[in-house]
C-alpha angles and dihedrals in degrees: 000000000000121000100221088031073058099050086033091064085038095061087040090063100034090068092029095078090049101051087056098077109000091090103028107043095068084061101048093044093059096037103038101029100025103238119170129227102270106057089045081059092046092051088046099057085052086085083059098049080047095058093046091078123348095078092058089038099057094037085062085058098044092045092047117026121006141034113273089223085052099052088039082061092047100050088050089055095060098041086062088054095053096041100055091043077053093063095052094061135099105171132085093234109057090031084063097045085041091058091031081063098038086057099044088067099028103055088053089053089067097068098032081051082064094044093057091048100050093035075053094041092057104042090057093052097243126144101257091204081057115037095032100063093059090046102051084046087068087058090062093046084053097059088048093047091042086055095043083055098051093046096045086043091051085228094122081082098054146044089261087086087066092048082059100055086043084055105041085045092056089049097049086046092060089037093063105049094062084053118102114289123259106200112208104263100250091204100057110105097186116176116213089241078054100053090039090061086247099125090057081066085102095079085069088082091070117070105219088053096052091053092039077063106039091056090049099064091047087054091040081060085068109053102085100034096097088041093059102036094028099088101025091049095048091045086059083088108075095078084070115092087209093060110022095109095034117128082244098062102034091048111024095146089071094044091054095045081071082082090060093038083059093047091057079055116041093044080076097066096053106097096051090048091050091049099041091045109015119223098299093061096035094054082050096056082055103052098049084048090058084055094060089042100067087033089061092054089041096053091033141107144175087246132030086006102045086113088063090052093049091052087047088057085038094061093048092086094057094044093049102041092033094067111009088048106028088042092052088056103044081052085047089055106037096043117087106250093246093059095040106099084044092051094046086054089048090043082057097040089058095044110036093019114047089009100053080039096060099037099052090056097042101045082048094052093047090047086055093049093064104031120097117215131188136208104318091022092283106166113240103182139342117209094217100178096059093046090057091041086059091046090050094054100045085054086044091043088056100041084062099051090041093056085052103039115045110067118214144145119203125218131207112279096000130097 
């Protein structure tokens, strides 16, 4: 079988199992076992105290003892398992330790995903530049089929979402470990401060680099919101005769795939962005984007203001790739070559560590703020305008003080 027809079902899978629950769960916890905000947000930022660590963790292994394809299969292993454990559950604290879990062996199979595929690229004598791109865009393709399934199916409102996910993740297990083998490399010496991104610290000596960061990880607070609120926000509906039977409403899952259609998109206009305008304008653009993005929320409905909600998911293209793609690459620029692959794990540390972290806590506690709950925790009303409105301003409130703040003067064709 062909090699890139072999890592393109690979990456299929990888983000398919991710896409099964990542947008859906926030709303059928909250529907179907009556979380409150809080404690979605709290399961949510389990995917950034996962990425503190695990990643790193798990890279030592694969450069030093065992196949990458290998490790990618047992991980895999252990994310069904937790997974399925996960969909027996109706509590919030073994919920919490269940994702907490998932997550621990499923953030490290992104970049050991990449590893297969380039290990696999090379041996077969293909150009990586050229083979990789169309390969990772399948992933992408995965996480939208693998929410179009959950909505059709219904099970966006149930635990069966999380039975598809256990089942996707053991078929990718047994999957990887018939793909080509990645030895571990016996001449890479990689510290755990290496592999952690800690040795790239040093960029915080220069000034442009440390606000560069620190916005980052502001920014970084912002990415899951949506995912965790999305579904369970536009769902809110239903308990409104107008647009209870509205497309938005009944199938809310594919609406919201629209995010992940304009992502495919707007990750080909990158690089002309990054060379017209260089990395300060463009990280503006996305967080301005990031602003439209919750106002639309704010000002939309399933009904009269369903246009609202398709910009918003619209907008999201720009807001993700903008920063979380045109970042990865200024760090890739500005870092010494010796210190790069340190300062891309410290790029994702501040992002989808301490930002998803912080994000997931804070959202929840704002959801909670203006949420009204009865005896037993049973939600009486959300204020959900309000909710979006804060979420705009805090985007609004860092694109400001990032305009002020990072210094930096861009030069033709350059970021």
């Amino acid at each position: 079988m062909n090699i890139k027809f072999r890592l393109t079902l690979m990456s299929f899978l990888q983000f398919f199992i991710w896409g099964s629950w990542l947008i859906s769960l926030g709303g059928y916890l909250g529907r179907n076992l009556n979380f409150e905000g809080g404690q979605i947000g709290s399961i949510f930022a389990t995917l950034g105290i996962a990425s503190l660590v695990m990643p790193g963790i798990i890279g030592i292994i694969a450069d030093k003892w065992v196949n990458a394809e290998r490790l990618l299969g047992i991980c895999h292993l252990f994310g069904a398992g937790a997974l399925f454990y996960a969909s027996t559950l109706t509590d919030y604290d073994h919920m919490y330790w269940a994702m907490l879990i998932n997550l621990f062996f499923y953030m490290p199979t992104i970049a050991l995903n990449n590893t297969v595929a380039y290990n696999a690229l090379e041996q077969y004598k293909y150009d990586i530049v050229k083979a990789f791109p169309p390969i990772r865009t399948f992933g992408t393709i995965g996480f939208i089929v693998a929410m179009w399934v959950v909505d059709l199916s219904g099970f966006k409102n149930s635990n069966a979402q999380l039975y598809v996910g256990s089942i996707a993740s053991l078929f990718m297990a047994l999957y990887s470990f018939t793909l080509p083998a990645c030895p571990p490399a016996k001449t890479e010496h990689k510290s755990l401060m290496s592999a952690l991104g800690l040795d790239a610290l040093v960029l915080f000596k220069t000034r442009k680099m440390a606000v560069f960061f620190f916005f980052a990880m502001l920014l970084g607070a912002a990415l899951q919101i949506t995912n965790s609120y999305g579904d369970l926000f536009i769902g809110s509906f239903k308990s409104i005769p107008e647009y209870a039977e509205s497309f938005g409403v009944k199938h809310s899952v594919i609406l919201l795939s629209l995010s992940q259609m304009s992502e495919t998109l707007f990750i080909l206009t990158i690089p002309f962005f990054l060379k017209r305008f260089g990395i300060k304008q463009v990280m503006l653009m996305s967080m301005l984007a990031w602003v439209l993005r919750f106002g639309f929320f704010g000002i939309g409905n399933p009904g009269s203001g369903l246009t609202l909600l398709i910009l918003s998911m619209i907008v999201y293209g720009m807001a993700f790739d903008f920063f979380n793609i045109s970042g990865s690459l200024f760090v890739e620029t500005e870092a010494k070559p010796e210190i790069r692959a340190s300062a891309q794990g410290l790029f994702m540390m501040m992002t989808n560590g301490l930002g998803a972290i912080m994000g997931g806590y804070a959202s929840g506690a704002i959801v909670d703020l203006y949420s009204k709950y009865g005896e037993g925790g049973v939600l009486i009303s959300r204020d959900w305008p309000t909710i979006w409105f804060i979420f705009a301003g805090y985007a609004m409130v860092i694109a400001v003080l990032f305009a002020l703040f990072f210094k930096y003067k861009h030069k033709a064709n350059s970021i």
